[in-house]
N, C-alpha and C positions, 0 to 999 in steps of 0.2 A: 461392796463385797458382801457374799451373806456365804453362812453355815449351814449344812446339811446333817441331820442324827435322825441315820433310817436304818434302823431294826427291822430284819425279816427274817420270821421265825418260816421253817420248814418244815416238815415231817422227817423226824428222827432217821426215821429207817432210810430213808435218802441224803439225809447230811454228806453223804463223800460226794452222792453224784452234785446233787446240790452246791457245793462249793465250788468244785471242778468247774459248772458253768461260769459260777458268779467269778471266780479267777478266768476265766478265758472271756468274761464284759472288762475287764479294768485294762489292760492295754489300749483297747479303743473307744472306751469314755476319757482317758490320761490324753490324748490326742483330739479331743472334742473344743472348738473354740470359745473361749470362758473357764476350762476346766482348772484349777490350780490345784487341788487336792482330792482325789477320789482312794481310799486306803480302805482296807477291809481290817474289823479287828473283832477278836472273840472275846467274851465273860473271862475273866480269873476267880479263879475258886477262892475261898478263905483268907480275902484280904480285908473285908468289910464284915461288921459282922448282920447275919439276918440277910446276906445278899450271896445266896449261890450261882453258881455260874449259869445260865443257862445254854445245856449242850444244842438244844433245837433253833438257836438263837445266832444272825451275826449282826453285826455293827457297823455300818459305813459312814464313815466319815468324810464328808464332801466340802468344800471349797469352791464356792463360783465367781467369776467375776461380778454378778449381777444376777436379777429376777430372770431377766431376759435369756440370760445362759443355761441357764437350771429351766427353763419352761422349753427351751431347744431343746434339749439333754433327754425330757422323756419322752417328744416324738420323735428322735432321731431311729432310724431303723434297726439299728445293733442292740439299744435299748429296749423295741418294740418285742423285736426279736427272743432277747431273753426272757422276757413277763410271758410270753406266750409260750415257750419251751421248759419253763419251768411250773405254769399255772399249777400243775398237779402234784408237784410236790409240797406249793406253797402252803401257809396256812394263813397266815397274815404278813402285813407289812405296814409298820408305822413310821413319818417322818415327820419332823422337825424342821421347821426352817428357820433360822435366825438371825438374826443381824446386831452391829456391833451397838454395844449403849452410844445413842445421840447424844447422851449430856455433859 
């Protein structure tokens, strides 16, 4: 099993529409063979201190069976599909892969 922590920041001024897509990807990445957890989650303001929320900012948090599922996941076409209808709002996208301590 491994972990996923992918941050995609967008362009402010499209945040609604921006979400809007990324909620109409998670129904059928939740249906993708391997998927166990695919959940969207946003910044909270003022619980940390020195760490504001970032509004241009979301958080997915993913769940794979495996390398093999998660390397399926970004050529499947729903997935392809998104990256390319949102390219222009994006700004960046960072992820994390992880997996659980061996020791």
């Amino acid at each position: 099993m491994i972990k996923v922590v992918a941050n995609l920041q967008f362009k402010i001024e499209r945040r609604e529409e921006f979400i809007a897509a990324f909620r109409g990807l998670i129904p059928k990445v939740r249906k993708e063979d391997g998927c166990i957890e695919y959940a969207l989650y946003f910044d909270v303001d003022d619980v940390l201190p020195n760490r504001p929320a970032r509004p241009d900012v979301i958080t997915v948090l993913e769940t794979w069976a495996g390398p093999e599922a998660l390397q399926k996941h970004v050529g499947m076409p729903h997935f392809v599909e998104f990256i390319e209808s949102t390219k222009d709002m994006m700004v960046g996208l960072t992820a994390q892969v992880l997996s659980p301590d061996a020791s």
